[in-house]
Backbone as JSON, one array per atom type, in Angstrom:
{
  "sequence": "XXXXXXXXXXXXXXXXXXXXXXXXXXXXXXXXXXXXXXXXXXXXXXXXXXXXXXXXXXXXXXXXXXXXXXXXXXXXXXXXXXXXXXXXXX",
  "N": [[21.71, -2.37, 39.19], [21.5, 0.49, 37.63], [20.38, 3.96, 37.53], [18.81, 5.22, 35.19], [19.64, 8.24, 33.33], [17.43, 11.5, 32.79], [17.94, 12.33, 29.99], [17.74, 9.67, 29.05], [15.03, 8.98, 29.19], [12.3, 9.35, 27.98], [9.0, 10.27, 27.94], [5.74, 9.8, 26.79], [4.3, 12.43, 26.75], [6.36, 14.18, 26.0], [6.89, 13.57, 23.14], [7.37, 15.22, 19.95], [5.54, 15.35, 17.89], [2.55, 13.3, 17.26], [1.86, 11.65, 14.79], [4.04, 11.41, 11.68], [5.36, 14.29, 9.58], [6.01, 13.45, 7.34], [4.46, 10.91, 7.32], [2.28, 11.76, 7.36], [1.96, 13.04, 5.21], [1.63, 11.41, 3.24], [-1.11, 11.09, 1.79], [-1.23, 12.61, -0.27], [1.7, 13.16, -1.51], [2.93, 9.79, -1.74], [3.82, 7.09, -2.93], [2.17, 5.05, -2.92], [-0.42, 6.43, -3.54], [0.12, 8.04, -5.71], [1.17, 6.6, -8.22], [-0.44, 4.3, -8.25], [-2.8, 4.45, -9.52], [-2.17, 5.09, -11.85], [-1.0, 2.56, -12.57], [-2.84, 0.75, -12.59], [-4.76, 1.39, -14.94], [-2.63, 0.11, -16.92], [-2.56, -2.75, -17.91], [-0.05, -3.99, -18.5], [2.27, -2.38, -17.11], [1.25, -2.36, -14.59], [1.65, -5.27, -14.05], [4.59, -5.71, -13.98], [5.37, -3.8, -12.51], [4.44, -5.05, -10.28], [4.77, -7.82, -10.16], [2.73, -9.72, -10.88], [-0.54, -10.16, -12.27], [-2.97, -7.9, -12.51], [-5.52, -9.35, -12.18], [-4.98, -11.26, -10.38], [-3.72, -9.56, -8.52], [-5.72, -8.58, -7.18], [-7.75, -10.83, -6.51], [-5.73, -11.76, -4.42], [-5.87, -9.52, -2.59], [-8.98, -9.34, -2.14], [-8.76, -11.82, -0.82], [-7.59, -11.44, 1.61], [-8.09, -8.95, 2.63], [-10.62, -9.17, 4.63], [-8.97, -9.96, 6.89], [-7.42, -7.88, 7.28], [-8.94, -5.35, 7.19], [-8.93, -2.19, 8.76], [-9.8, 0.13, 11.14], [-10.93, 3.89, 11.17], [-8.98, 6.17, 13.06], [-9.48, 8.75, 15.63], [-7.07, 9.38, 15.76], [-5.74, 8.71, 13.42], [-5.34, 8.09, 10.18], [-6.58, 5.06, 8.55], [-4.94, 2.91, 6.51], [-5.53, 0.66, 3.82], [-6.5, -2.27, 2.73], [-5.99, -2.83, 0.18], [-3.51, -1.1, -0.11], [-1.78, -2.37, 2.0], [-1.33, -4.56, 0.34], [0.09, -3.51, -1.73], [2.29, -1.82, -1.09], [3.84, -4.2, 0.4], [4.33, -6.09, -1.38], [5.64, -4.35, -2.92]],
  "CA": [[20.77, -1.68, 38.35], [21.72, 2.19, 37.37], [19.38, 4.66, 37.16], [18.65, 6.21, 33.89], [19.75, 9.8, 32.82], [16.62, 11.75, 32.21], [18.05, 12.08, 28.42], [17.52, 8.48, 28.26], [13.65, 8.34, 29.54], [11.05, 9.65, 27.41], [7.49, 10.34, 28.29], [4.42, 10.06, 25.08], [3.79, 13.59, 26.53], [7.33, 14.73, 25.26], [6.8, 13.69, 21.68], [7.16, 16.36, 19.34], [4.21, 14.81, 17.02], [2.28, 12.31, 17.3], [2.43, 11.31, 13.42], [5.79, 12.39, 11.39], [4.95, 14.41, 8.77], [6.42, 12.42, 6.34], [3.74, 9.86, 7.18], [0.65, 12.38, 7.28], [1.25, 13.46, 3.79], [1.72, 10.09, 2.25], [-2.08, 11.05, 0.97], [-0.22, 13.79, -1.2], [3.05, 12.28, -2.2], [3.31, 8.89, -1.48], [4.0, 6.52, -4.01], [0.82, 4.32, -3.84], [-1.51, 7.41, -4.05], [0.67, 8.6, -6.71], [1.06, 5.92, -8.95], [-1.29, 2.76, -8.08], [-4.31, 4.02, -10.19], [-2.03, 5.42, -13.03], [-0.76, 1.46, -13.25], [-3.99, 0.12, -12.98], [-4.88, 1.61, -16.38], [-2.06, -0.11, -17.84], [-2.25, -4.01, -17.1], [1.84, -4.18, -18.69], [2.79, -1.86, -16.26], [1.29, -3.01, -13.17], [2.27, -6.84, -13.94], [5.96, -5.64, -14.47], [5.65, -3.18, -11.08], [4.13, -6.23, -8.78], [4.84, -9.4, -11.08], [1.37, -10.32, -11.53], [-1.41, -9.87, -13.21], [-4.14, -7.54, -12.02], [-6.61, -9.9, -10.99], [-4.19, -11.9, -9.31], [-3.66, -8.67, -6.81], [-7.43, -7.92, -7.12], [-7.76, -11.97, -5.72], [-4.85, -11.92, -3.09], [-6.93, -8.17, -1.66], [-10.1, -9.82, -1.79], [-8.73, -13.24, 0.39], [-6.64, -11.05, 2.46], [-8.85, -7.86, 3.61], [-11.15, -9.43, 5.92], [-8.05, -10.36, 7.72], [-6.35, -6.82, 7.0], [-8.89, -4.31, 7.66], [-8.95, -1.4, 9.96], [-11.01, 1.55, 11.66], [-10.42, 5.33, 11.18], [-9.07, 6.42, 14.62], [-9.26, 10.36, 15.72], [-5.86, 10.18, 15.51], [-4.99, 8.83, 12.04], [-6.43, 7.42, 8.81], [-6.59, 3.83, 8.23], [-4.24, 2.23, 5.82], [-6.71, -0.13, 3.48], [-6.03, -3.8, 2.6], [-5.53, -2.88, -0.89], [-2.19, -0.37, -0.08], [-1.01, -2.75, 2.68], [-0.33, -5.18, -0.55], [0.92, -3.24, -2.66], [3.35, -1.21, -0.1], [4.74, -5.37, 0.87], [4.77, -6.5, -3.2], [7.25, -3.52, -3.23]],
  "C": [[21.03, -0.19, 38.49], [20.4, 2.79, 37.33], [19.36, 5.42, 35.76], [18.58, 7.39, 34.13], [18.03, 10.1, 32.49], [16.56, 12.43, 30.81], [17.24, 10.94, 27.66], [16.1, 8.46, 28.45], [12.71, 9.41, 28.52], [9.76, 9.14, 27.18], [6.73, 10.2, 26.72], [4.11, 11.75, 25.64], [4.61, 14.72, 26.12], [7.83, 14.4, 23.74], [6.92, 15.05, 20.71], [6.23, 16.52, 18.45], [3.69, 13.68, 17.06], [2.48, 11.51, 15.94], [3.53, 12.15, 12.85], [4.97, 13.07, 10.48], [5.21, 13.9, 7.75], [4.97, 11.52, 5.9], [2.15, 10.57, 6.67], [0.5, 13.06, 5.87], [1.47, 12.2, 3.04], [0.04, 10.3, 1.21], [-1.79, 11.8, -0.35], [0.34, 13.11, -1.7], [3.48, 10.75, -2.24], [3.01, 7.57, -2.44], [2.6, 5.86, -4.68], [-0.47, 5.26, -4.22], [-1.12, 8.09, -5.44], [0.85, 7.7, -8.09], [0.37, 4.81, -8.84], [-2.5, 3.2, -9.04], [-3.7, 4.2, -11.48], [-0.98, 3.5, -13.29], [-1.69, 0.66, -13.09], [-4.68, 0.21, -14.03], [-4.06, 1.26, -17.02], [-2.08, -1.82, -17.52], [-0.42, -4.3, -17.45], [2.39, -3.9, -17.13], [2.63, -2.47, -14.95], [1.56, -4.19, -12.91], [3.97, -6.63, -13.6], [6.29, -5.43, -12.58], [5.79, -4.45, -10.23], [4.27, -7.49, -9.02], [3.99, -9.78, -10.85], [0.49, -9.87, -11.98], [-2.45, -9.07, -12.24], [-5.4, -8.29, -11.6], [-6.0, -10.8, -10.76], [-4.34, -10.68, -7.83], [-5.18, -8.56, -6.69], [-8.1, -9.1, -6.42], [-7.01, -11.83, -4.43], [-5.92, -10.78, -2.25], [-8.17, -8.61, -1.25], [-10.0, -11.28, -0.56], [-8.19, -12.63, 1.5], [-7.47, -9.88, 3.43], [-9.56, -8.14, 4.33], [-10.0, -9.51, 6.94], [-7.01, -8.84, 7.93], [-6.91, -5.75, 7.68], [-9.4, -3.54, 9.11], [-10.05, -0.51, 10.12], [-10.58, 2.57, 11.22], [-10.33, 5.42, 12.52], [-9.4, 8.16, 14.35], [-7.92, 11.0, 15.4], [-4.98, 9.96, 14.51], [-5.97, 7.8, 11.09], [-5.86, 5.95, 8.54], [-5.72, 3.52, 6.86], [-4.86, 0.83, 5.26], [-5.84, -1.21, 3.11], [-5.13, -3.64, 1.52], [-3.87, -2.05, -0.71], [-1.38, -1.25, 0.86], [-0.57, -4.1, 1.59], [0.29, -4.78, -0.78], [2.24, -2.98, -1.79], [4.31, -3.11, 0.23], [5.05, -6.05, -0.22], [5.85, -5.92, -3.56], [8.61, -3.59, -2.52]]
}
């Protein structure tokens, strides 16, 4: 058994962020905030996007979110039933 370089070991208190930023603006830019309500006003569109019909996903969210959802922590925002479809449809 070698000992590990202290390259290879990293501490949680040598993180450089706890979230990336990438992830912390997903409320901004990120696809399903950006387009999920502008294809919910179209039923074409959003059948085409997710191949089904709007209240098909509006059924699967409703059988699925008891089982899906989460808390708000202090240290990041919950990710709701309804985006953890869509985000796995895509």
């Amino acid at each position: 058994m070698s000992a590990s370089s202290p390259e290879e070991t990293t501490s949680k208190a040598e993180r450089e962020f706890w979230e990336h930023p990438i992830v912390a603006a997903r409320t901004l830019e990120g696809a399903y905030y950006t387009l999920y309500e502008r294809l919910r006003e179209d039923e074409r569109k959003l059948c085409n996007y997710f191949r089904m019909s709007t209240s098909t996903f509006d059924y699967i969210v409703d059988r699925l979110a008891p089982h899906l959802e989460r808390q708000n922590t202090t240290i990041r925002e919950r990710i709701c039933p309804r985006q953890m479809l869509a985000v796995t449809l895509r």
